[in-house]
N, C-alpha and C positions, 0 to 999 in steps of 0.2 A: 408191219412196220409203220403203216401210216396210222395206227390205234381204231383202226374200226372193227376190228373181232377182239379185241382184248379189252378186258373189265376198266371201268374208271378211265378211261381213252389213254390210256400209254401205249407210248411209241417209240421207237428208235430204241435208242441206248438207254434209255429208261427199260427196256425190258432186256431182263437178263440171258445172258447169251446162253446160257442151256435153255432156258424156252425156248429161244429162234429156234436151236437146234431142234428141240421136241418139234417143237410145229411144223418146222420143214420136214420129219421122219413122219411122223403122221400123217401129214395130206397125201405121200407116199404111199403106207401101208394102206389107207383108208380107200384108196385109188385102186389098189394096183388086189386088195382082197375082194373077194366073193360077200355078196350082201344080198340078203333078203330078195329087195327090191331091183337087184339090179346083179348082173355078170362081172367079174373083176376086171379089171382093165388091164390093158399093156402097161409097163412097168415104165415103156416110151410116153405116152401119153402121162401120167404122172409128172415126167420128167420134163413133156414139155410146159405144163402146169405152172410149174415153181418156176420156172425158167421165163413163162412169159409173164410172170405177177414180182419177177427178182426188184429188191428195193421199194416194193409197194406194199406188196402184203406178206415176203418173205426178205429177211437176212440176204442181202448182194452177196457176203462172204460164206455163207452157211450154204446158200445155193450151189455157189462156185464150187465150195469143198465134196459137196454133193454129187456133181454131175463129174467133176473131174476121179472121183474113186468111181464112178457108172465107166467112166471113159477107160480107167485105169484097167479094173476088176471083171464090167457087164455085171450083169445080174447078181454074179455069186459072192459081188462085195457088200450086196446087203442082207444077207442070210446071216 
């Protein structure tokens, strides 16, 4: 959101809300899978990720939507 990982520095509302959306599912799965380098993570730990970068480097309402279906669902609302 504040345009420092996105091309050309757009920010905010200049980036279209299914990006936020992508971006916020991604740092997710990217977290929460098995990698080479590294063990997958709590699915918690992701969560709290987006949760403490909300309005910075991620969508305040794509985060909200996010943790409120974790809260809703747990785990198996994002399978």
């Amino acid at each position: 959101m504040d345009g420092s990982g996105y091309p050309q520095g757009l920010k905010g509302e200049d980036i279209l809300l299914e990006s936020r959306i992508i971006g916020v599912a991604d740092v997710i799965e990217a977290m929460s899978s098995h990698r080479p380098y590294r063990p997958a993570m709590d699915i918690e730990m992701a969560l709290e990720e987006i949760a403490k970068f909300r309005n910075i480097l991620y969508d305040a309402s794509v985060v909200d939507a996010c943790l409120n279906i974790y809260k809703a669902e747990g785990p198996k609302g994002f399978q």
